[in-house]
N, C-alpha and C positions, 0 to 999 in steps of 0.2 A: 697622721692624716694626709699624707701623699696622696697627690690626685692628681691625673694624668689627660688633657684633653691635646689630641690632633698634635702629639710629640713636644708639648710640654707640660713637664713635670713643676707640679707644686706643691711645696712642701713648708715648715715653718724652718725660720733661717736658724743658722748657726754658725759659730765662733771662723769654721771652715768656710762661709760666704762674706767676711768682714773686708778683702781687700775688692769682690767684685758688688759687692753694694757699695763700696767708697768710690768707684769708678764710676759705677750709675747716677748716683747722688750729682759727682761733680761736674759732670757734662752739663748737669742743670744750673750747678751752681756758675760756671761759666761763660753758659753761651745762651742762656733763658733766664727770666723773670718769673718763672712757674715757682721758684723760693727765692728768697728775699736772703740767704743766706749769699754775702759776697766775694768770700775765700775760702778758695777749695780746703779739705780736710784731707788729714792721713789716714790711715785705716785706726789706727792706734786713736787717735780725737774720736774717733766714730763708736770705738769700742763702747764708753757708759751707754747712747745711745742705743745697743745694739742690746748690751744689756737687761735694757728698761723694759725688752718686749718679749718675756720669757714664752714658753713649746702652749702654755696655757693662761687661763686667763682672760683678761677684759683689754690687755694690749699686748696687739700679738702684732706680730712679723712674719709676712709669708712672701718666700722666692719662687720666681719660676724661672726652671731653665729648659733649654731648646739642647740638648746634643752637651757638648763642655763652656756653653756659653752662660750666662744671666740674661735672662731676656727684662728683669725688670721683678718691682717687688712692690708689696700694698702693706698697710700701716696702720694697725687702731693707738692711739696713745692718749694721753690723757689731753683731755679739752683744757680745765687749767687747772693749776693745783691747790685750790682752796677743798674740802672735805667734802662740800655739798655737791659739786662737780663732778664724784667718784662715777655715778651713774652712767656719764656721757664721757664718748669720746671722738680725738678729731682723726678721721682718716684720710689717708690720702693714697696715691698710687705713681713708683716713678718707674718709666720702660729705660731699656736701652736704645739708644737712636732706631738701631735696624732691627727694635722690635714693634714699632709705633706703628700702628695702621693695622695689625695682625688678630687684635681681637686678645691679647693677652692682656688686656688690663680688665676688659670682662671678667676672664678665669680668674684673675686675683681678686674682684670684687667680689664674685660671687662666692669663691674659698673662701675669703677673708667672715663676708657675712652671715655664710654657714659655721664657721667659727666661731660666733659670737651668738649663733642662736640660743645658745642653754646658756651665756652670763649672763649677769645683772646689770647691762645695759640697758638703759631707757633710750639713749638719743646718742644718735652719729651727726657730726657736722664736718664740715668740709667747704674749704676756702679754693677760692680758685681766683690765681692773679690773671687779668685782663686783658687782649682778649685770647681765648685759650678757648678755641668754638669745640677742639676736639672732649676734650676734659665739662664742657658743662653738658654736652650731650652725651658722656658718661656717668654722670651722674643725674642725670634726668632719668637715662634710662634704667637705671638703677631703684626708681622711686624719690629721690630726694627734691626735695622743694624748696626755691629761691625764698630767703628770706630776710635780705638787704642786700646792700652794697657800700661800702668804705671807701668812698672817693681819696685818691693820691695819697694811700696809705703809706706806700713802697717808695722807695727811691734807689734807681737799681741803671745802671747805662747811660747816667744824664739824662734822668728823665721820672717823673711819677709815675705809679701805677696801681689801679684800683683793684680791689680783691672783691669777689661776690662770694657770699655765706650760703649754703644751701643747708638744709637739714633732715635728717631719714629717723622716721620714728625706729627702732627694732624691738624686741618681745619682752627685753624685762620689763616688768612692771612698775618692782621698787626700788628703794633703795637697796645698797650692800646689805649684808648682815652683819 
């Protein structure tokens, strides 16, 4: 399922994008509150993760790149892991610095959801740590809708920081089979 807009290509990842997702990932983990994760990883830590989101499916992983770069990657995985949860899951999307503002987390929203149109997904939800003006007007304009907020959930730079929940209906109806 490669799909190509305005010179970037996206595609679902592989074992071959584990050290330049590990670099995306950490820039966040570093120097933003966008994850609550607080020590960077190695590619090899990343690897079960990377695992978990196989070519099909209801959690998937999709990369895009610009030229030999990573421009950044989108996420379905599971919301939590109790059985009844199988339906939904939680997305997210991380760029590369110098890909932010470009319109590439679009492309991987939109891959990502056409992706999921023929699973058995009822519900995508999506967290978004505070304030993060760019990230909730991608997911607004994506259809998703505010529905709460988790005051001083996070603790991340010497300091709290709140997470707002949004959630997007998609097409499956039921449960798995």
């Amino acid at each position: 399922m490669p799909q190509e807009t305005e010179g970037v290509q996206v595609r679902p990842g592989t074992e071959a994008d584990l050290a330049a997702l590990t670099e995306v990932y950490n820039h966040y983990v570093r120097e933003t509150a966008v994850t609550f994760d607080t020590v960077p990883f190695s590619p090899e830590q990343r690897r079960p993760w990377l695992r978990s989101h196989p070519e099909d499916g209801p959690h998937r992983l999709l990369v895009a790149w610009t030229g030999d770069r990573m421009a950044g990657y989108a996420t379905s995985s599971a919301f939590r892991p109790k059985p009844a949860y199988a339906s939904s899951v939680e997305v997210s999307v991380y760029l590369a610095p110098d890909a932010v503002g470009r319109g590439i987390g679009g492309t991987l929203y939109a891959a990502l959801f056409e992706a999921l149109a023929d699973e058995p997904v009822h519900r995508a939800f999506a967290g978004v740590a505070l304030p993060n003006e760019a990230s909730v007007r991608l997911h607004e304009r994506f259809g998703f809708r505010r529905v709460g907020e988790f005051t001083e959930a996070g603790w991340k730079f010497g300091r709290f920081w709140d997470v707002r929940w949004y959630e997007k209906p998609l097409g499956g109806s039921g449960g798995p089979t």
